[in-house]
C-alpha positions as CSV (number, residue, x, y, z in Angstrom):
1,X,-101.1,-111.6,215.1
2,X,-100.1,-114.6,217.4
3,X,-96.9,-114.7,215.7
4,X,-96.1,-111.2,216.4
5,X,-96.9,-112.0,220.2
6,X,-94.3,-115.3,220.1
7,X,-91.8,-113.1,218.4
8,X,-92.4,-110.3,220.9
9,X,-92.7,-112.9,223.9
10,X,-89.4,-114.8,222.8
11,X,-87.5,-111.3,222.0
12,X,-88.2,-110.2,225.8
13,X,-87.7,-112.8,227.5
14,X,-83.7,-113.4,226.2
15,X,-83.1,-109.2,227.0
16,X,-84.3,-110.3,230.5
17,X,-82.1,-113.2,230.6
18,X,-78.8,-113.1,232.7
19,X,-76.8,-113.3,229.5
20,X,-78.0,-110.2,228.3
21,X,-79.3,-107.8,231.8
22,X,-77.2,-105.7,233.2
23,X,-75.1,-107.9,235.8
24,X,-74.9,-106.9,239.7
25,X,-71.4,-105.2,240.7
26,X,-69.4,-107.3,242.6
27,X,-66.8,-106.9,244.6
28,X,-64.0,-110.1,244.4
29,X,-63.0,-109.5,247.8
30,X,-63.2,-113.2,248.7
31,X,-60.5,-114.6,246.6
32,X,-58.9,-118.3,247.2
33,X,-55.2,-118.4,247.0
34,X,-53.3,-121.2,244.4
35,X,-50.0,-120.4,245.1
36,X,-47.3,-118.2,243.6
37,X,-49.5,-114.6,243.5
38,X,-52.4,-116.3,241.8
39,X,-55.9,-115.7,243.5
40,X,-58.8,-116.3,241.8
41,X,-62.9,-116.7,242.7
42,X,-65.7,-118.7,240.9
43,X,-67.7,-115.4,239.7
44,X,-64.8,-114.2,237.1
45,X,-62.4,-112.4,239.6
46,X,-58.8,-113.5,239.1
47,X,-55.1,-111.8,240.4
48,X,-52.0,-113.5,238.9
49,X,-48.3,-112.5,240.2
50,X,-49.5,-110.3,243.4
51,X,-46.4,-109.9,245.5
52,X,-47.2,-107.7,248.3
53,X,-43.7,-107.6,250.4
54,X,-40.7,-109.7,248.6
55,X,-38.4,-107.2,247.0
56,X,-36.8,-107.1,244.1
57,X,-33.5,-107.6,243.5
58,X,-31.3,-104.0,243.7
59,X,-34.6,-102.6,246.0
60,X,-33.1,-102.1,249.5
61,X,-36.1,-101.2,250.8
62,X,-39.4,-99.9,249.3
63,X,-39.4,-96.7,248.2
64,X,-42.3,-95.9,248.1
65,X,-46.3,-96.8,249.1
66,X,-48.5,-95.9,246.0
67,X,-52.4,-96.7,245.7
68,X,-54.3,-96.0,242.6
69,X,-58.0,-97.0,240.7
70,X,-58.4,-97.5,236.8
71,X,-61.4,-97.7,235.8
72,X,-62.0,-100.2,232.1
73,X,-64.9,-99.8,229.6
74,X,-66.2,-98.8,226.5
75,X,-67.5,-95.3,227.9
76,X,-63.8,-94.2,228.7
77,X,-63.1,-94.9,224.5
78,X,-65.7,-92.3,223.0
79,X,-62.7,-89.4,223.4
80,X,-60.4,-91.7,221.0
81,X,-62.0,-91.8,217.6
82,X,-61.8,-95.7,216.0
83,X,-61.5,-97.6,219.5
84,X,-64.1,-99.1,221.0
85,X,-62.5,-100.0,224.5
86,X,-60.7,-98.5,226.4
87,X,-58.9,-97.5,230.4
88,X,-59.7,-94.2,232.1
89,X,-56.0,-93.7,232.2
90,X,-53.4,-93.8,229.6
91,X,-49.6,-93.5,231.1
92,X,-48.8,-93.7,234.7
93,X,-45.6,-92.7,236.3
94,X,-43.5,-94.1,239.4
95,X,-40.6,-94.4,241.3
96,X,-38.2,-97.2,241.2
97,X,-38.6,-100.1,244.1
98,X,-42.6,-98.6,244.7
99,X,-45.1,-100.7,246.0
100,X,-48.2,-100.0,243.8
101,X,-51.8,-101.2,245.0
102,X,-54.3,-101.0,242.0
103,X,-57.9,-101.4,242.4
104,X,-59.1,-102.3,239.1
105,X,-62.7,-101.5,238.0
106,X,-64.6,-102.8,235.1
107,X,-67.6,-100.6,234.0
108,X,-68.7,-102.9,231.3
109,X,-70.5,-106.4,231.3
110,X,-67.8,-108.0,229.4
111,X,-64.5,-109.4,230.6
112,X,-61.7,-106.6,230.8
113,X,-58.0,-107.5,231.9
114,X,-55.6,-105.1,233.6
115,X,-51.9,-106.9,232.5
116,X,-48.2,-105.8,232.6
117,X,-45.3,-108.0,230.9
118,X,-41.8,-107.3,231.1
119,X,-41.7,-107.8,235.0
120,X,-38.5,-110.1,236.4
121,X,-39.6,-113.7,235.9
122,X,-37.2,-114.8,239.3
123,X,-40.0,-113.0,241.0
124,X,-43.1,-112.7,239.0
125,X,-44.1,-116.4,237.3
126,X,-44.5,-115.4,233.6
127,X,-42.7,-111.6,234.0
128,X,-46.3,-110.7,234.6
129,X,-48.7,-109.3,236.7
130,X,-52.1,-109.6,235.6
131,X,-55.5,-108.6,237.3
132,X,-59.1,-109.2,235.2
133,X,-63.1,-108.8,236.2
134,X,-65.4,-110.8,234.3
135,X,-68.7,-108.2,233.9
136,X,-69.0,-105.1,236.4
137,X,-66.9,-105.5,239.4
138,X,-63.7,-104.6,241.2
139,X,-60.5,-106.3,242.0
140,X,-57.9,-105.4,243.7
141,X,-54.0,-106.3,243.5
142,X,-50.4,-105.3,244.8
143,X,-47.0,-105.3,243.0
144,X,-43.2,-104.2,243.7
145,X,-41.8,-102.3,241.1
146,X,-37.5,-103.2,240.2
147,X,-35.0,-100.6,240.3
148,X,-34.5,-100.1,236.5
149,X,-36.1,-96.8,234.9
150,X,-38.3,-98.8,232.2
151,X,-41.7,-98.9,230.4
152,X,-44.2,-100.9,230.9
153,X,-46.8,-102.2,228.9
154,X,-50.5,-102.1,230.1
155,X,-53.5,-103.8,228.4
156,X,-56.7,-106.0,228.2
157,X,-55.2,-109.2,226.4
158,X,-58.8,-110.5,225.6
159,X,-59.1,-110.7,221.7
160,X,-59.0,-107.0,220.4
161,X,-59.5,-105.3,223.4
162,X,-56.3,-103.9,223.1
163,X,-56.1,-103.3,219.1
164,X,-59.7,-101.4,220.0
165,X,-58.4,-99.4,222.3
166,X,-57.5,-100.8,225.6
167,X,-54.1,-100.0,226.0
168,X,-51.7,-98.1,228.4
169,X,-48.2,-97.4,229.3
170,X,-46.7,-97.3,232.6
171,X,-43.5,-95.1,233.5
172,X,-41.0,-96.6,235.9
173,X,-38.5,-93.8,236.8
174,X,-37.2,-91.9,233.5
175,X,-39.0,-94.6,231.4
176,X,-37.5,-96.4,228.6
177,X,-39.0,-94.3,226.6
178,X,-42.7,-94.3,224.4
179,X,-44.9,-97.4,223.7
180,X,-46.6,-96.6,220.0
181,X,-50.3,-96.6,219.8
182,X,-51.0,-95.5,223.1
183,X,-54.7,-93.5,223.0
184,X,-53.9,-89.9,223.5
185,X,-50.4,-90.3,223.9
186,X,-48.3,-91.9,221.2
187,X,-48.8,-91.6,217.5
188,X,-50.4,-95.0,215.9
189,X,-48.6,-97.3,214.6
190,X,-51.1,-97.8,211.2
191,X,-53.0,-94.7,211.1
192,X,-56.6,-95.1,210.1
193,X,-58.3,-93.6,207.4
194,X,-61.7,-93.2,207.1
195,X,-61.6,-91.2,203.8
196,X,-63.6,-92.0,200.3
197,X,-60.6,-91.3,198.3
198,X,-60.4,-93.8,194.8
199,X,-57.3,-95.2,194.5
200,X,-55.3,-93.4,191.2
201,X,-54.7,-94.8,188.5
202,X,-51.2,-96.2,187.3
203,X,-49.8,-93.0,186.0
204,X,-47.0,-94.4,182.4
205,X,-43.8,-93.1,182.9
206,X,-43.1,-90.0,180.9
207,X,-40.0,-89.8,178.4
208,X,-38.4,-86.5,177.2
209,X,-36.9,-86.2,173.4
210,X,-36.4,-83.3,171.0
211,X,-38.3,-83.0,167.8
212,X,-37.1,-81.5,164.5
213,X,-37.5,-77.9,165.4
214,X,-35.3,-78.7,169.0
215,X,-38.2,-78.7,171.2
216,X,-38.3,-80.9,173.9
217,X,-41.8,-83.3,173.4
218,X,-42.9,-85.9,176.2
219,X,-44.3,-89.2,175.5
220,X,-45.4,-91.4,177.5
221,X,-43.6,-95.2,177.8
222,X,-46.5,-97.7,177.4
223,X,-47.7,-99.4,180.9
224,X,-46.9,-102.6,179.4
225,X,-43.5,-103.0,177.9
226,X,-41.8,-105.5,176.1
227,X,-40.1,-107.4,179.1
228,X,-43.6,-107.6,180.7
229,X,-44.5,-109.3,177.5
230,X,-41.9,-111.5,177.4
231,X,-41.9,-112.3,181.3
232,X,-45.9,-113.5,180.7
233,X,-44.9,-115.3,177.6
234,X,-42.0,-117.5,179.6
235,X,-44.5,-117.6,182.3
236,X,-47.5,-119.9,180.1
237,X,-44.6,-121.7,178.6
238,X,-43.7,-123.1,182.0
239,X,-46.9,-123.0,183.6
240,X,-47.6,-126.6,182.1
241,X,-44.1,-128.1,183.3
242,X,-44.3,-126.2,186.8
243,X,-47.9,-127.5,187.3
244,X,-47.2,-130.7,186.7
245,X,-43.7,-130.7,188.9
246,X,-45.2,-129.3,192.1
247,X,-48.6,-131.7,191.9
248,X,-49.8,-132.2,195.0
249,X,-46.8,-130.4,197.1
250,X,-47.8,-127.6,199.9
251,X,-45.9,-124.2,200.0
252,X,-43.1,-125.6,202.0
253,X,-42.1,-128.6,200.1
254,X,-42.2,-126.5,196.5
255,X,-39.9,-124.3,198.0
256,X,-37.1,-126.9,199.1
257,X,-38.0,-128.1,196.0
258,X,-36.8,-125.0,194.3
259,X,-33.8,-124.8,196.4
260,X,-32.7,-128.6,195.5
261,X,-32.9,-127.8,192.1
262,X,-31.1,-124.0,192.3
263,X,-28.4,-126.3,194.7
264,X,-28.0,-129.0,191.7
265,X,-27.8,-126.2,189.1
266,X,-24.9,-124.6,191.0
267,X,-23.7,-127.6,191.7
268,X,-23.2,-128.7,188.3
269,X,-21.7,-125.4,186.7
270,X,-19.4,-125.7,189.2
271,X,-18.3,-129.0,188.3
272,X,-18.2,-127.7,184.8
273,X,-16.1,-125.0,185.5
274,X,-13.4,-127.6,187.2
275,X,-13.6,-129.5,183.9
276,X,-12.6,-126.3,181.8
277,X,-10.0,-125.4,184.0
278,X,-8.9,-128.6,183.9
279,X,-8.7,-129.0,180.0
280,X,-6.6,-125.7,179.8
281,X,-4.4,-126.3,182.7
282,X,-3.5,-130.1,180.6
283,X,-3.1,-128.2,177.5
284,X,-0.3,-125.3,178.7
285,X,0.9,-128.4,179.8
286,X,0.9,-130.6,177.2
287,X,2.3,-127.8,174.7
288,X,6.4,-127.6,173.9
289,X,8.1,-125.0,175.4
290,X,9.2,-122.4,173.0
C-alpha cells in the first residue's frame, strides 16, 4: 500500500512538472538583435535572415506588401495519414519582388521551425530565412522575395519533423515547378505501406521443350544452378587467402587494396603483351626474304 502511494506520489508530481505541463503561450515580441537579420530571445524565440527593406537585386521596387499566419503542430497532421507533424498550410503562392510578413505559430509544446533555403546568399547569410518557437508561442518575421519565378522549400529542420510531416512548398511567380512529398499536394517520394502482404516466394524460371508426341512440356530450371555452385565453391577456396590478406584493414583500405592489385594485374599483361609483340616483330625480322 505505501508503495502504491510513492509510485502515485512520484508519477504526479513529474506530469505537474514544467517539463511535462502544458507551457504558457508566449509571444517573442521582445527579441535582441545580433546582427545580419538574426534576432533571438532567451525563452526559445529566434528569427535568422529577416530583411525588412533591402531589395534584391533585379526588384526595382517592391511589388507587393503581403502578410500571412501558419500555424505548426501535430493537430494540423491527423488529415495526412503516416505523419505525425505537420503546418496548417501546404503551398503558398506570390509575386516576384513581395514583401512577405509571416507570423509563425506553434500549437505544440515542442520546438517547430518555419525555414526556407534557396534564398540569394549576397543578401540572406546562409540562402536562408528561418523563424522557430520553442513550445507554444508566436514569432513573427519579414522577407523580400527575388525576381526569379522559383520554388521554395518550407520545413521544420528539427530531426524528423519534416520526414513526419512538416513540410511545405512556397510558389514564387510561375514556380519552378513541384517539390515531392509535399502533404496533400505532391505524390511521396517512398510511398508507405501498411499492408500484411508475405513476401513471395522465388518463383524457378520456367523452360519450354517438346516431348515425343510434339507437345510443348514446361520444366522448371532449378533455383540453384551450376554456376551458383561453382561461384560458392571458388568463393570457400578463397575465403582462407582473402581472410588472411585483408586482416585487420577497414572497408576503405581493402578496396585500394583491390584496385593495386587489379592496377598490377593489368599492368603486367600489358607488359606481356609488349614482350610478344616484341618476339614476333624480331622474328619477321630476323627471317630471309623470300
Amino acid at each position: 500500500m505505501i508503495r502504491k502511494i510513492i509510485f502515485t506520489t512520484v508519477i504526479s508530481l513529474a506530469i505537474s512538472s514544467p517539463a511535462y505541463s502544458e507551457k504558457e503561450f508566449l509571444d517573442h515580441t521582445a527579441l535582441m538583435d545580433h546582427g545580419d537579420g538574426h534576432f533571438m530571445d532567451m525563452d526559445g524565440g529566434m528569427i535568422m535572415g529577416q530583411n525588412t527593406d533591402t531589395l534584391p537585386g533585379g526588384c526595382s521596387k517592391i511589388a507587393a506588401t503581403e502578410e500571412i499566419t501558419v500555424h505548426a503542430g501535430h493537430k494540423y497532421s491527423e488529415k495526412f495519414p503516416g505523419t505525425m507533424f505537420a503546418f496548417d498550410t501546404q503551398e503558398f503562392h506570390f509575386k516576384p519582388c513581395t514583401k512577405l510578413t509571416i507570423h509563425f505559430i506553434n500549437d505544440d509544446n515542442v520546438r517547430h521551425q518555419f525555414m526556407m533555403h534557396g534564398l540569394p546568399k549576397y543578401l540572406y547569410p546562409k540562402g536562408m530565412f528561418h523563424m522557430e518557437v520553442t513550445g507554444p508561442g508566436k514569432i513573427t518575421g519579414t522577407l523580400i522575395f527575388p525576381p526569379n519565378d522559383k520554388t521554395y522549400l518550407v520545413h521544420c529542420d528539427i530531426s524528423q519533423h519534416m520526414e513526419k510531416g512538416m513540410k511545405a512548398q512556397l510558389k514564387i511567380g510561375k514556380g519552378s515547378g513541384d517539390l515531392p512529398s509535399i502533404p496533400g499536394v505532391t505524390a511521396q517520394v517512398i510511398q508507405d505501406d501498411y499492408s500484411n502482404s508475405i513476401a513471395e516466394e522465388p518463383v524457378a524460371p520456367v523452360t519450354k521443350k517438346k516431348g515425343k508426341d510434339g507437345k510443348v512440356i514446361a520444366e522448371k530450371e532449378p533455383i540453384i544452378s551450376g554456376v551458383t555452385i561453382i561461384g560458392l565453391a571458388v568463393g570457400l577456396v578463397l575465403a582462407p587467402f582473402l581472410g588472411r590478406r585483408f586482416k585487420g584493414m577497414n572497408p576503405s583500405e581493402i578496396v585500394n587494396s583491390i584496385f593495386e592489385s587489379l592496377a598490377k594485374g593489368i599492368g603486367l599483361i600489358i607488359n606481356l603483351i609488349k614482350k610478344l609483340i616484341g618476339l614476333v616483330s624480331s622474328k619477321k625480322t630476323l627471317e630471309p626474304p623470300k
